[in-house]
N, C-alpha and C positions, 0 to 999 in steps of 0.2 A: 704513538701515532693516533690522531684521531681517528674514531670511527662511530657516524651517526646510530643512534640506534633506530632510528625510524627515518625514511623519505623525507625530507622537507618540504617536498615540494607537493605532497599527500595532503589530500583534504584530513579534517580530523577523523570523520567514520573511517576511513581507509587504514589509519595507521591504530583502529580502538579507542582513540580519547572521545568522550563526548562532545559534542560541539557546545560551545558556550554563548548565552544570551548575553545579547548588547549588553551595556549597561542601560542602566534602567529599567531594566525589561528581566521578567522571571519564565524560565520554562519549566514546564510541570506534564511529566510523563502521563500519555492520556493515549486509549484504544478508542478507534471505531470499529465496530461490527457487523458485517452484513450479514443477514442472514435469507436466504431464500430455496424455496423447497418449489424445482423448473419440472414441468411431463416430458415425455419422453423426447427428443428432440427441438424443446424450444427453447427460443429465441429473443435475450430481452437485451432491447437498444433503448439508452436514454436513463438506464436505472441510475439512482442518487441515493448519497450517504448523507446526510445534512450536518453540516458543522454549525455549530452551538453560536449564539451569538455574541457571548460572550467572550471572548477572546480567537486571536487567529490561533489557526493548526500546522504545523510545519509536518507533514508525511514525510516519515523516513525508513519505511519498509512495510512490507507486507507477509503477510505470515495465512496460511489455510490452518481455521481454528477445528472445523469437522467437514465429514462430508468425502466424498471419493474421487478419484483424479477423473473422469468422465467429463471434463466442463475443459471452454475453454474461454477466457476475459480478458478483457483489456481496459486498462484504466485511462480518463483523462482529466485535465483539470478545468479550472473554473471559464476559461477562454476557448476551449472546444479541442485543445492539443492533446493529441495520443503520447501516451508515453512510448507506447512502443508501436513499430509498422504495421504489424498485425494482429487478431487473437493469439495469445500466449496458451499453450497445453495445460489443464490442469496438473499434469503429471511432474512438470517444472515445480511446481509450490509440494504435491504430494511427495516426491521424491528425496528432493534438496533442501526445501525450508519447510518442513512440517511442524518443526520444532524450534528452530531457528527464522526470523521474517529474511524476506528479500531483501536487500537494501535498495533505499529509491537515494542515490546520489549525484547530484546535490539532494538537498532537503527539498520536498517541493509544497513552496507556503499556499496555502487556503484559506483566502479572509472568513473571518467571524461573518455569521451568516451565506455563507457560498454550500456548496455542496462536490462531491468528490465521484466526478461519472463514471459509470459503467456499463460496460458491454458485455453481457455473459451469455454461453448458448452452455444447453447439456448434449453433449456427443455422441450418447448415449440410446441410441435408437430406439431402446425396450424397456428402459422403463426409467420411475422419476428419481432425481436425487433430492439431497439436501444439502444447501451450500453452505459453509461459515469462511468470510474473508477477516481478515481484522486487517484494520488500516490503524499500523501502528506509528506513534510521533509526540508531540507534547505540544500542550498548550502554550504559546507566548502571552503573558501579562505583562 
């Protein structure tokens, strides 16, 4: 009897295969990094990661490189869309993918020259932190 060994109907990240570039087209593993060091309780709307102009970025997960789960962020992309409904816990990325990224699935593309928004507060009433986000995904050439 047959018996799949993966979902069919699974995107590639879901089932582990990496996804593959069109033809014509190379993808080449590439980090963004944010870094920012917020005082005690603030508040930053509108922050941006700038993507290179060189080639588009496809985001396909997020990972907290340092820094303490006190913060809370939310990502959006080049058209003003939230990824998600509201700020997200730092304790989410501290907890579960400190070591491992988020997955962002589907992949979500970011033209060559765009930039990748952010929403971040520190939670943190007493004092400042230091943030490390990596926005991880690969280059399309």
């Amino acid at each position: 009897m047959y018996r799949p060994l993966a979902n069919p109907y699974a995107t590639p990240a879901l089932i582990g295969a990496q996804q593959q570039a069109p033809d014509l087209f190379t993808d080449v593993p590439f980090d963004y990094v944010y870094d920012r060091t917020l005082t005690a309780g603030q508040r930053l709307d509108g922050e941006k990661v700038d993507i290179d102009i060189d080639s588009d970025f496809l985001l396909r997960g997020v990972q907290m490189g340092a820094g303490l789960s006190t913060f809370e962020w939310q990502v959006y992309d080049t058209q003003g869309y939230y990824l998600s409904d509201d700020l997200i816990s730092g304790v989410v990325l501290f907890t579960n993918f400190r070591y491992q990224p988020l997955p962002i699935i589907p992949e979500l593309p970011f033209p060559a020259g765009s930039s990748i928004g952010l929403r971040i507060v520190n939670t943190d009433g007493g004092a400042p932190i230091t943030i490390q986000l990596i926005f991880k995904g690969v280059k399309r050439y």
